[in-house]
C-alpha positions in Angstrom: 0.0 0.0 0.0 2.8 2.6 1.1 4.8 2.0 -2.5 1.9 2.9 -4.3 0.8 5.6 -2.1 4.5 6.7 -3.3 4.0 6.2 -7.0 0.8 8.3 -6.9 2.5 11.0 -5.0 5.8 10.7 -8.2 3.1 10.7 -11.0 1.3 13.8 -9.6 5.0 15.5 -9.1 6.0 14.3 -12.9 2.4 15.5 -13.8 3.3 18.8 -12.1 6.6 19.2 -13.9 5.1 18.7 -17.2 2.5 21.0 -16.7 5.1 23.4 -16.2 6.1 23.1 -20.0 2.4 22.6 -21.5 -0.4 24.5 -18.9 -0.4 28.3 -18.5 2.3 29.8 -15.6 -1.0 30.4 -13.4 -2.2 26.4 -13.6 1.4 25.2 -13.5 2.3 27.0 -10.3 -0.9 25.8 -8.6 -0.1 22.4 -9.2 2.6 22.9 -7.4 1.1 24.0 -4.6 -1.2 21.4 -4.4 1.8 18.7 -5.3 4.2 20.5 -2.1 1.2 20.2 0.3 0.7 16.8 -0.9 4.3 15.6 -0.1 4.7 17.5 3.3 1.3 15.7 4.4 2.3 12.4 3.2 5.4 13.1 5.1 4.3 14.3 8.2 1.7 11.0 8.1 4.9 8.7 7.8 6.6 10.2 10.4 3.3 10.4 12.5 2.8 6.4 11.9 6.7 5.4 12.6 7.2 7.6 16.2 4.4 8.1 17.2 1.3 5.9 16.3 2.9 2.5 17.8 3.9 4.3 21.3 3.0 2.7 24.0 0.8 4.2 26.8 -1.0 3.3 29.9 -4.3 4.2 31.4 -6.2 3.7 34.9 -9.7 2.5 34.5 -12.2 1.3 37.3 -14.3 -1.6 36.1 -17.6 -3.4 37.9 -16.7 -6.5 36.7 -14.2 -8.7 34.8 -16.7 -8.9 31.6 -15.5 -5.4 30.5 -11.8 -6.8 29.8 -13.2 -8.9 27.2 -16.2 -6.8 26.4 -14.4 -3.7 25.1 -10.2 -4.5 25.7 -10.1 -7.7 24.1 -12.2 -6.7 21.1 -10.1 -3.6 20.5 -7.4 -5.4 20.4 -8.1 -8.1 18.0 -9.9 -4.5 16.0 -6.0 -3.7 15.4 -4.4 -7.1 14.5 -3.5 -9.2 17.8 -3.0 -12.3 17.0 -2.7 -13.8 20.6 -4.2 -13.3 23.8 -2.4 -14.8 26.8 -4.3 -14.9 30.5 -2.2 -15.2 33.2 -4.6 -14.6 36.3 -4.2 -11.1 37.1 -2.5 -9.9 34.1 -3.8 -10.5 30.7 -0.6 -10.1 27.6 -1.5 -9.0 23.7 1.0 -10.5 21.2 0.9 -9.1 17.7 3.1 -11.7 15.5 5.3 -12.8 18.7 5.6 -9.4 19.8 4.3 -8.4 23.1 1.8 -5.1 22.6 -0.3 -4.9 25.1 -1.1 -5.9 28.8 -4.0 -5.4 31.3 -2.8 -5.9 34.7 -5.0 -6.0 37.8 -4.1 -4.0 40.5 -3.7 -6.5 43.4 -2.9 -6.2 47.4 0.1 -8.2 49.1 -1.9 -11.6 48.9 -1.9 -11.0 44.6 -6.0 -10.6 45.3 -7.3 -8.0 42.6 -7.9 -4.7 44.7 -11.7 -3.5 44.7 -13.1 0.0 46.0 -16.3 0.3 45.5 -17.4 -2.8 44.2 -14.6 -1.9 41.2 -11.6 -3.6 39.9 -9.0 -1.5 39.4 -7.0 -2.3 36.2 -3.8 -0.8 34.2 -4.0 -1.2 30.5 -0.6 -1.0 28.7 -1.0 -0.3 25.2 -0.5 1.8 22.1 -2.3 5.1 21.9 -4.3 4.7 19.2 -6.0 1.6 21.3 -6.1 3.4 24.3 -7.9 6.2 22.7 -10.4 3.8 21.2 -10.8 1.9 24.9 -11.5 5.5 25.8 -14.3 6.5 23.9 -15.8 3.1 23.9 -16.2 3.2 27.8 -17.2 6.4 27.8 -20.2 5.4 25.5 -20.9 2.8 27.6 -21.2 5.3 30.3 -23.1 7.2 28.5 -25.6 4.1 27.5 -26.2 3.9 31.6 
């Protein structure tokens, strides 16, 4: 997908050029225009998906029950590609081809018992931004939904 993303971005600029050469000054120049904001926001997209799309973050959330793991964390993940899902008790590890991406981890007291206030589990999710943001506004629409 990206190296033809790239050869629509070269025949546009090779477009441009020649436009140069056969379209009125007026045309030619704003085809450039258009094919320089084109490269500096394909650009700044690459750069945005190679530092900082993949970076890992972490959120607190208090659940009611254990259901919501699977209900909404689970399902986001496998939305973005993870191809396994390993439950260890109290922590809960997202693999995306052999490589660790994720991890929900229950909060737990000296015994390793998951900590509740309030009738809540509290849980740390451990996961790339752009999953965290959708986690995010998926709980707060099932807030909402209450």
């Amino acid at each position: 997908m990206g190296r033809l993303i790239l050869a629509g971005i070269a025949a546009f600029t090779l477009i441009t050029i020649v436009s140069f050469f056969v379209l009125d000054k007026k045309y030619a120049v704003s085809l450039a225009i258009i094919d320089s904001s084109v490269i500096i926001f394909a650009f700044l997209v690459w750069l945005n998906d190679k530092h900082f799309h993949e970076r890992p973050g972490q959120r607190v959330f208090s659940i009611s029950d254990k259901a919501f793991v699977d209900d909404v964390i689970v399902r986001q993940m496998n939305m973005h590609g993870i191809t396994e899902v390993v439950n260890k008790g109290n922590v809960i590890e997202f693999y995306k081809k052999g490589h660790k991406t994720g991890e929900v981890r229950f909060r737990t007291d000296e015994k390793g018992n998951p900590i509740k206030i309030d009738n809540k589990y509290v849980i740390e999710v451990e996961a790339p931004e752009y999953i965290l943001h959708n986690i995010d506004h998926e709980t707060w629409s099932i807030i909402g939904k209450r």
